[in-house]
C-alpha positions as CSV (number, residue, x, y, z in Angstrom):
1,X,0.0,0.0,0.0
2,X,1.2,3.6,-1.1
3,X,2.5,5.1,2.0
4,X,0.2,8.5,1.4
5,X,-2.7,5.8,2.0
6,X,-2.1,4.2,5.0
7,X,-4.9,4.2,7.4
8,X,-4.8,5.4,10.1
9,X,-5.4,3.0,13.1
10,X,-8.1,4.9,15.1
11,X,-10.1,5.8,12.0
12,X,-9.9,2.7,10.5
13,X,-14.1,3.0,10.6
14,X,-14.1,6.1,8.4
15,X,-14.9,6.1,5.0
16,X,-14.7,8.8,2.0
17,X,-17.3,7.0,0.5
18,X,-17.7,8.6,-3.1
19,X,-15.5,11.0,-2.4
20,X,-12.3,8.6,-2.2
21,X,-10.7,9.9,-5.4
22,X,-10.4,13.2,-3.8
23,X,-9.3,12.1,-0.6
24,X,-6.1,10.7,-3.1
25,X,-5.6,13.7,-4.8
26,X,-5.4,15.9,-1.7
27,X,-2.7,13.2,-0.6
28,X,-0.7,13.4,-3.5
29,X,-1.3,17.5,-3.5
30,X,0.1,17.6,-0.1
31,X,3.2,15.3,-0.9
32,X,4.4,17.9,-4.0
33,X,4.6,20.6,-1.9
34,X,7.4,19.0,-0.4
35,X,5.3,18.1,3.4
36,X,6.9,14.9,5.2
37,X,4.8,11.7,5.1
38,X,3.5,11.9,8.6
39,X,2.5,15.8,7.9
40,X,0.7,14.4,4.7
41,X,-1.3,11.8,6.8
42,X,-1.9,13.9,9.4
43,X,-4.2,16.5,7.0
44,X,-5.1,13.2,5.0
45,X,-7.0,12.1,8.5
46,X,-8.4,15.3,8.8
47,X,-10.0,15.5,5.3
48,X,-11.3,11.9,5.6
49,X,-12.6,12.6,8.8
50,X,-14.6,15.6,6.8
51,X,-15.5,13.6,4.3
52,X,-16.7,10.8,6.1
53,X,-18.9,13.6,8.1
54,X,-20.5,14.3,5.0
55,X,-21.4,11.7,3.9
56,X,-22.8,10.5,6.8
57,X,-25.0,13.8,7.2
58,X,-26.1,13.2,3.9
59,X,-24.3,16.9,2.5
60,X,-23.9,17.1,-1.2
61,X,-20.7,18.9,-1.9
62,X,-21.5,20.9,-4.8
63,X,-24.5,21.9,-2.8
64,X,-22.5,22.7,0.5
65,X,-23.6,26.4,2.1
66,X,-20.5,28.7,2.7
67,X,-20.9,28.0,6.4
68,X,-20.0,24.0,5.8
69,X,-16.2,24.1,8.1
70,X,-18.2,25.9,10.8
71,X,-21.2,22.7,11.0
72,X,-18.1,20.7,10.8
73,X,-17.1,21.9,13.6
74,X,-20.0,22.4,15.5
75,X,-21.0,18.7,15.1
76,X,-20.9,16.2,18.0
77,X,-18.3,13.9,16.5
78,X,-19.6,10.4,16.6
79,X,-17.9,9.5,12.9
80,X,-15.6,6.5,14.0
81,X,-15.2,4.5,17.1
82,X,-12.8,7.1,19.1
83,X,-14.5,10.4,18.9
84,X,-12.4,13.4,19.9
85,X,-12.7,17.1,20.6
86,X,-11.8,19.4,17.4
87,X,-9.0,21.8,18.3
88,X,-9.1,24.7,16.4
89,X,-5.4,23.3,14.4
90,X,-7.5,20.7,13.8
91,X,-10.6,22.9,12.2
92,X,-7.4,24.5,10.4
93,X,-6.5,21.9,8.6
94,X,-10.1,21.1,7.5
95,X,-10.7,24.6,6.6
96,X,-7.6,24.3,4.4
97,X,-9.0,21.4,2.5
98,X,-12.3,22.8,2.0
99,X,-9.9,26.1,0.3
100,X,-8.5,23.3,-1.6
101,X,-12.1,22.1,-3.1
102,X,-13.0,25.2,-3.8
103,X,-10.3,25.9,-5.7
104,X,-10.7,23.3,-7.6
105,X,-14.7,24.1,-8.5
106,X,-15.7,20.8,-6.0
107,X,-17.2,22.8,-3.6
108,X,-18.8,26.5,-3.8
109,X,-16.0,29.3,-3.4
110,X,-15.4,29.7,0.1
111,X,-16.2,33.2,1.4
112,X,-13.2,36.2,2.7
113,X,-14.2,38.3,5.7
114,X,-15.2,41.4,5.1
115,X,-13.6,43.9,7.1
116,X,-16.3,45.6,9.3
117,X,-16.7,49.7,8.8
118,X,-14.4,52.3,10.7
119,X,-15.4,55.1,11.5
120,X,-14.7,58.2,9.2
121,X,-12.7,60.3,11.9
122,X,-10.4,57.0,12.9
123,X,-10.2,56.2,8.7
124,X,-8.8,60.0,8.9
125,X,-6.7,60.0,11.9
126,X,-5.3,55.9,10.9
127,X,-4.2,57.6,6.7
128,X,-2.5,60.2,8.7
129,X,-0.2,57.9,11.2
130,X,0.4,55.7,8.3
131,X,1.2,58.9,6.1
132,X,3.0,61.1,8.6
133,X,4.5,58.7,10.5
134,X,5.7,56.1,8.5
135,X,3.9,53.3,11.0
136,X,3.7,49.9,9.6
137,X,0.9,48.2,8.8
138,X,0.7,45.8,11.7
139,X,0.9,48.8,14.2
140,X,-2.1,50.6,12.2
141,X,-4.3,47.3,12.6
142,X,-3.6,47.5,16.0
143,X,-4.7,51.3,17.1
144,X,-7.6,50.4,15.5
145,X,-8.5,47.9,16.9
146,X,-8.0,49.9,20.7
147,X,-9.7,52.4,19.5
148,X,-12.6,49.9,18.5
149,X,-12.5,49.2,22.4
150,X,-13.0,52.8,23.6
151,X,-15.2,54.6,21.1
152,X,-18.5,52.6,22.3
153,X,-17.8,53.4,25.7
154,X,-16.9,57.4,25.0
155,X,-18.9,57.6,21.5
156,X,-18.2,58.6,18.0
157,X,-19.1,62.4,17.7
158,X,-15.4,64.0,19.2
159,X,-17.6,67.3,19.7
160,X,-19.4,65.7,22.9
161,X,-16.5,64.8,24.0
162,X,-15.4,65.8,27.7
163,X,-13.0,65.0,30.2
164,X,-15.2,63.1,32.2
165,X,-17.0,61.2,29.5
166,X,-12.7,60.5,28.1
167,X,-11.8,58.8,31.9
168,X,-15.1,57.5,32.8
169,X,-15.0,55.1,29.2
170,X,-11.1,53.9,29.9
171,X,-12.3,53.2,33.5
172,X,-14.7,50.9,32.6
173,X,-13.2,49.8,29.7
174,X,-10.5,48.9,32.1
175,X,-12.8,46.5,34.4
176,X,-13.3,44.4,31.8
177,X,-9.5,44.2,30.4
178,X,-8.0,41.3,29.9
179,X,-4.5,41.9,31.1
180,X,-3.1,45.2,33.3
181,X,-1.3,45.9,29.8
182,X,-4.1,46.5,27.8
183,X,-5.9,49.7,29.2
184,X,-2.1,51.3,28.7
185,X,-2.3,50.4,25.3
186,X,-6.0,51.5,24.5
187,X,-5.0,54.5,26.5
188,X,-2.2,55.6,24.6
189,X,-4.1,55.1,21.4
190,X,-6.7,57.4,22.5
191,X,-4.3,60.1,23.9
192,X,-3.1,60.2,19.9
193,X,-6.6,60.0,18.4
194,X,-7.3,62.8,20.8
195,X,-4.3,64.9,19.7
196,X,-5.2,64.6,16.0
197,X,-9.4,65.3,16.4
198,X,-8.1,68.6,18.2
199,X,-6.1,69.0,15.5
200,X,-8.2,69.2,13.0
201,X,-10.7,70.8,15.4
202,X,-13.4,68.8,15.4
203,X,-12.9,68.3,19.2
204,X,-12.0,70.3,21.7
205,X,-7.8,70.8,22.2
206,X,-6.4,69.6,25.9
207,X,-8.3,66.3,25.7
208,X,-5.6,63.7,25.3
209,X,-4.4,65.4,28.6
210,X,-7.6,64.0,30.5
211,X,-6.4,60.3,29.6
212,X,-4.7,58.8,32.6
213,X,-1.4,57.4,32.5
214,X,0.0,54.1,34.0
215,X,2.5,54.6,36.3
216,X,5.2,52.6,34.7
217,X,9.2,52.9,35.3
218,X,10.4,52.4,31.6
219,X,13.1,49.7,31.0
220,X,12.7,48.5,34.7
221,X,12.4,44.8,33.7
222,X,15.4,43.0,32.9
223,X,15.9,41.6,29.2
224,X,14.3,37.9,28.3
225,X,17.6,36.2,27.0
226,X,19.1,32.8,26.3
227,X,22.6,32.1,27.0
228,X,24.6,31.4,23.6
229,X,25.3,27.3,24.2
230,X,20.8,27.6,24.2
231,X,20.8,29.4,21.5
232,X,22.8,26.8,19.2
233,X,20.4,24.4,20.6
234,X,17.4,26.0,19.5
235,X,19.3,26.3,15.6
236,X,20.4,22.9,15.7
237,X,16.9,21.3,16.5
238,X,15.8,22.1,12.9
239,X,15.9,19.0,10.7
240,X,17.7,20.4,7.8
241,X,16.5,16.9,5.2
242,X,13.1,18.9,5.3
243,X,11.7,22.0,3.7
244,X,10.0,23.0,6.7
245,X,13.1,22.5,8.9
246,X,15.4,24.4,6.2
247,X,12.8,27.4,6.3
248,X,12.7,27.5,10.5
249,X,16.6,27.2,10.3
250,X,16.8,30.2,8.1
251,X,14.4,32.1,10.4
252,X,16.2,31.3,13.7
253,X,19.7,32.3,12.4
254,X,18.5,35.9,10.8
255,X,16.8,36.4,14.2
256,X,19.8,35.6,16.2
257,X,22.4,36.7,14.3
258,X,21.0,39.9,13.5
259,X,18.4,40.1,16.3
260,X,15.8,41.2,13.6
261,X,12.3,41.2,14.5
262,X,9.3,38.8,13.4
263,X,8.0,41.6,10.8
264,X,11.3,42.4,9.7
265,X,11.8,38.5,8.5
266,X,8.3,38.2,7.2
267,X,8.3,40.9,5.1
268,X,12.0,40.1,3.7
269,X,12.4,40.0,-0.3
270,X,15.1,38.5,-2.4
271,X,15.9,42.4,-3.9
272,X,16.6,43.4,0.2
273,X,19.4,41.0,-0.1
274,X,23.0,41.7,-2.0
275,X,24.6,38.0,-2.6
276,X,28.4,40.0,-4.0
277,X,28.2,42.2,-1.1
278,X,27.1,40.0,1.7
279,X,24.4,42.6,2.8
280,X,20.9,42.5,4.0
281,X,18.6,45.4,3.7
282,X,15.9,45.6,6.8
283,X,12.8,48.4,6.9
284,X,12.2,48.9,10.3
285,X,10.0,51.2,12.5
286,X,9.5,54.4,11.2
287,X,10.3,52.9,7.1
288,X,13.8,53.4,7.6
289,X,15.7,51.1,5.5
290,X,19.5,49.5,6.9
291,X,21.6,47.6,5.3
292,X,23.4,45.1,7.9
293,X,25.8,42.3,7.1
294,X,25.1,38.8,6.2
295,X,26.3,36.5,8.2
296,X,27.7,33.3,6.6
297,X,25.7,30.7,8.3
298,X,22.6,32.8,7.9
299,X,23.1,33.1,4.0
300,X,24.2,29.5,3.8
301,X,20.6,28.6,5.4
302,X,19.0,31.3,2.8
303,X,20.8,29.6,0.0
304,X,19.3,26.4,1.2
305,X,15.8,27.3,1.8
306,X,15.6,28.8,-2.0
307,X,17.3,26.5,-3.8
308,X,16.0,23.1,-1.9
309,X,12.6,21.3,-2.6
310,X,9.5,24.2,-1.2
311,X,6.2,25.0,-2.2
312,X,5.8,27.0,-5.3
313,X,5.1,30.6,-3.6
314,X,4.3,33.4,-5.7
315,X,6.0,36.9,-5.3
316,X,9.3,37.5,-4.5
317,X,8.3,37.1,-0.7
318,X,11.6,35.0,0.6
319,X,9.5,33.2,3.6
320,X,6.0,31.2,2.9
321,X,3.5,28.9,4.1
322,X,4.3,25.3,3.9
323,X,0.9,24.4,3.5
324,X,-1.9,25.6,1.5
325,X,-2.3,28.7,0.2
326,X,1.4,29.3,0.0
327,X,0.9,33.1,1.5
328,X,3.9,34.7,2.3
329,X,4.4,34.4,6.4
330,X,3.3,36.6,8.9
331,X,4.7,37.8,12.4
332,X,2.5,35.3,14.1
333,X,4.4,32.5,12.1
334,X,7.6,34.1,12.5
335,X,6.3,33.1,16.6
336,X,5.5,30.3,16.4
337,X,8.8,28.9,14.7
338,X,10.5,30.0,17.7
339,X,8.3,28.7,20.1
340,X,7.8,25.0,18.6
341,X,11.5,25.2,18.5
342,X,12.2,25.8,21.9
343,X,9.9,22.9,22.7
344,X,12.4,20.4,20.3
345,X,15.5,21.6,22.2
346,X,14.0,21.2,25.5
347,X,14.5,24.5,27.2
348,X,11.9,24.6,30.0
349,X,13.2,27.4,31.7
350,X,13.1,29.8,29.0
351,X,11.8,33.4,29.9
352,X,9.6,33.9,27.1
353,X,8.9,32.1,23.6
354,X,8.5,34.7,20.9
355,X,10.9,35.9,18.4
356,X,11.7,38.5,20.9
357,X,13.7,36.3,23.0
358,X,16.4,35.9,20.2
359,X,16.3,39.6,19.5
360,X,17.2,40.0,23.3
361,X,19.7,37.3,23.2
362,X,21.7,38.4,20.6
363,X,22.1,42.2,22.3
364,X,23.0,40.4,24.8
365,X,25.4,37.9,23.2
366,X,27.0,41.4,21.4
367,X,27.5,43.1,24.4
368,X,29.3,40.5,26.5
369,X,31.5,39.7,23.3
370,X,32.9,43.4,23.5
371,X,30.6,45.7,21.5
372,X,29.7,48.7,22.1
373,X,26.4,50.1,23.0
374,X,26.3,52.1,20.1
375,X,27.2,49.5,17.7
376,X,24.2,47.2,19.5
377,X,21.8,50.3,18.8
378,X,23.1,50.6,15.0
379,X,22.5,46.5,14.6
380,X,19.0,46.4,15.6
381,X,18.0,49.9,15.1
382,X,17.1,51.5,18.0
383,X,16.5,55.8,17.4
384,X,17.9,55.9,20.9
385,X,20.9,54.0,22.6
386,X,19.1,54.9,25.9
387,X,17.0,51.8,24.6
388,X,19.9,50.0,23.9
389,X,21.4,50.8,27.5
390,X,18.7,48.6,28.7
391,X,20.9,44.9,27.7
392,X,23.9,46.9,30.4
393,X,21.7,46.0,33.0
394,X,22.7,41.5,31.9
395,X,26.5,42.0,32.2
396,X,26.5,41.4,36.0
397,X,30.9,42.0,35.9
398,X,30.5,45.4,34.6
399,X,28.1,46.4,37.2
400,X,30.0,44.3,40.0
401,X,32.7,46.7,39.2
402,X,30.9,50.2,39.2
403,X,28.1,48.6,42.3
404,X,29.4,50.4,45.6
405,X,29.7,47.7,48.7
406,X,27.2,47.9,51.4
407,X,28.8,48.4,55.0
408,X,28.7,45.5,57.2
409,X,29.8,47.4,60.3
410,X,29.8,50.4,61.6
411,X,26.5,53.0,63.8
412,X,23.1,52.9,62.5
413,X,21.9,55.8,61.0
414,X,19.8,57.9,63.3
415,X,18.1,59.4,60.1
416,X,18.2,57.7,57.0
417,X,17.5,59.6,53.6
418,X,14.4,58.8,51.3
419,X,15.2,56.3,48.3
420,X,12.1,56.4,45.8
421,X,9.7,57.8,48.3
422,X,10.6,55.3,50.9
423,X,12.6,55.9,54.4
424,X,14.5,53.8,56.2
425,X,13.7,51.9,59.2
426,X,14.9,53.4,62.3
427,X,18.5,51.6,62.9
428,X,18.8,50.4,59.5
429,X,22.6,50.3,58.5
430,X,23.6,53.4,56.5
C-alpha cells in the first residue's frame, strides 16, 4: 500500500465513500509541496474525517452552504469509534481542505471576511499615522482595533466629547480588560486620536491630557535572554532533510544573528538581499531602511531554503506557508517557529517564547562579546541607545565593578535619607 494511504489506526471505521478519489488527490497534492509523510497523513486524516462527516450527514458537496467548516465543527463527532474534541489546528487543517475544493470548483468558493466599517474620523486620523509617521501596517491594525475598544464606551461624535466622559469610558473599559497591559495600550491610542481630532478641530484641544497614564518605570524589567550554548540548541533542533526544517533554520539564524524582529523576517524579499556584497537590507519602525551584514551561516541557510525542494510561492516574498495557500508568512508564524523550536530543544526554563527572545539574546550575546552600545543600537535599530542601554543591566561583571559595597559594620543611622519615596527603618545600617 502507497504510504500517502495508509490508514490510520483509530479511524480505520471512516470512509470517503464517493469521495475517495479526492481524498487521493489531496494526498498526492500535499506530498508535492514538499510536506513529510507523517505531515501528509496527518491532514489526510483530517479531510477523511470531513469527508466521512459528509457523507454521513447526507451533504452534497457541490451543494454545501458557505458555512460547511463551521457545521463541521459544531457537530458532536460520533464518525468512528474514538471520537475526539476538534481543536481549532484541527478545524485549520479542514478549513484548508475545504480552500483546496473550492479551488478546484468541488465545492462552492469559500467566502473572505469582510472587514467591518471604521469610523470616518479613525479612517482619517489611521491615513494620517500611516502617512505622517511612517507606522507599519501591523501597528495601524492594531490602534484600530483599541480604538474599537474605547469609542463605544466614550462615543463617536469627538464634539461631545469631555474630560469626564474621556476617563469615565477607559475606566470601565478597564474593568473588563484582559491583562493590566491592555488599558495602557488603549490608552495611549486614544491620547493620539485625541491629539489629531483637536487638530483638526473637530474636538476640543487639551483632551488627550484627560487620559490617565499608567505609572510605569520604563526599562525597569530585565531583558528575556538565552545564554549562547541555548541558542545553538534552539538552531540545531531544525531538521535540515526537510523543507519545513530548512525554512525554520533560516528564520532562527536571521533572528539571532542579526536580532531582527518577526516583521522584519516576514516581510523580507530576495531584492533586500545583495549575494556579491554580503548585505541584507531591513525596513524597520519608522520605514527606515539599513543595510546590515550577512552572516555566513545565515546566508548559507538562505541559499538552502531557496534552492531546496519548497512549495511553489508566488511573489518575490523570501519566507512562505508550507501548506496551502502558500501566502507569504506573517509575524505570528515568525512566533511560532520559535516557540515550537524551543519545545524540540527542550529549554523549560526559557523566559519567554516569541521571536523576541532571540532579539534579546543576541544584544545580549553582542554586548558580553565586547561591542559597544552604540554599535548594539546601529545593529537592531534603536533611534535611541538609551534603549539600547537597557541589555547593560545583563553584564553582572561590569556592574559588580561600578556597584558600591554595602557596610557590614559600623553605627546605624539615626536618620536615614528617602530612596524612591521610601525611608529607612529606624536603625537600618547606612
Amino acid at each position: 500500500m502507497n504510504e500517502l494511504n495508509a490508514p490510520v489506526t483509530r479511524r480505520r471505521l471512516l470512509d470517503a465513500g464517493p469521495h475517495q478519489a479526492l481524498l487521493d488527490d489531496y494526498a498526492r497534492y500535499l506530498a508535492a509541496t514538499g510536506l513529510s509523510p507523517v505531515s501528509v497523513r496527518i491532514h489526510r486524516g483530517s479531510a477523511l474525517h470531513f469527508l466521512a462527516w459528509s457523507v454521513q450527514s447526507g451533504i452534497a458537496l457541490d451543494h454545501a452552504g458557505q458555512d460547511i467548516v463551521a457545521r463541521f465543527a459544531a457537530h458532536d463527532c460520533q464518525c468512528h469509534s474514538s471520537p475526539r474534541s476538534l481543536g481549532q489546528y484541527y478545524i485549520n487543517r479542514v478549513d484548508g481542505f475545504v480552500r483546496y475544493l473550492a479551488a478546484r470548483g468541488t465545492l462552492p468558493p469559500q467566502p473572505v471576511a469582510e472587514a467591518p466599517a471604521v469610523d470616518h474620523n479613525v479612517a482619517d486620523w489611521l491615513d494620517a499615522q500611516a502617512r505622517q509617521r511612517g507606522l507599519a501596517t501591523v501597528t495601524i491594525a492594531r490602534h484600530s482595533r483599541m480604538l474599537a475598544q474605547i469609542l463605544p464606551l466614550i462615543g463617536s461624535d469627538p464634539s461631545r466629547y469631555t474630560p469626564r466622559i474621556i476617563r469615565d469610558g477607559l475606566i470601565e473599559h478597564a474593568r473588563t480588560a484582559r491583562s493590566v497591559h491592555y488599558p495602557k495600550m488603549v490608552a495611549s491610542a486614544l491620547r493620539l486620536y485625541l491629539r489629531h481630532l483637536a487638530q483638526r478641530g473637530v474636538a476640543a484641544p487639551g483632551l488627550d491630557r484627560a487620559v490617565p497614564t499608567a505609572k510605569t518605570w520604563r526599562l525597569a524589567s530585565l531583558p528575556r535572554y538565552l545564554e549562547p550554548d541555548a541558542v545553538e540548541r534552539l538552531i540545531a533542533s531544525c531538521d535540515p532533510e526537510t523543507p519545513g526544517g530548512r525554512r525554520d533554520r533560516a528564520i532562527l539564524l536571521l533572528l539571532a544573528r542579526l536580532g531582527l524582529r518577526a516583521r522584519d523576517v516576514a516581510e523580507l524579499r530576495l531584492a533586500d538581499i545583495d549575494w556579491r556584497a554580503g548585505t541584507i537590507a531591513v525596513c524597520g519602525k519608522g520605514r527606515r531602511e539599513v543595510r546590515l551584514p550577512l552572516p555566513q551561516d545565515a546566508g548559507d541557510a538562505l541559499i538552502a531554503w531557496l534552492s531546496g525542494a519548497r512549495p511553489a510561492a508566488s511573489g518575490d516574498t523570501i519566507f512562505s506557508r508550507l501548506l496551502p495557500p502558500f501566502d507569504p508568512i506573517s509575524s505570528g508564524v515568525v512566533g511560532g517557529v520559535v516557540r515550537r523550536a524551543v519545545g524540540r530543544a527542550g529549554i523549560e526554563n526559557a523566559p519567554s517564547r516569541g521571536s523576541h527572545l532571540l532579539r534579546h539574546s543576541a544584544a545580549t550575546a553582542m554586548l558580553r562579546g565586547g561591542a559597544t552600545l552604540d554599535a548594539i543600537a546601529t545593529v537592531l535599530r534603536h533611534r535611541s541607545t538609551d534603549t539600547t542601554a537597557h541589555y547593560a543591566k545583563v553584564d553582572v561583571s561590569m556592574l559588580g565593578d561600578v556597584a558600591q559595597g554595602w557596610p557590614t559594620d559600623g553605627p546605624a543611622c539615626p536618620v536615614a535619607p528617602p530612596l524612591f519615596g521610601l525611608v529607612w527603618p529606624e536603625g537600618a545600617p547606612c
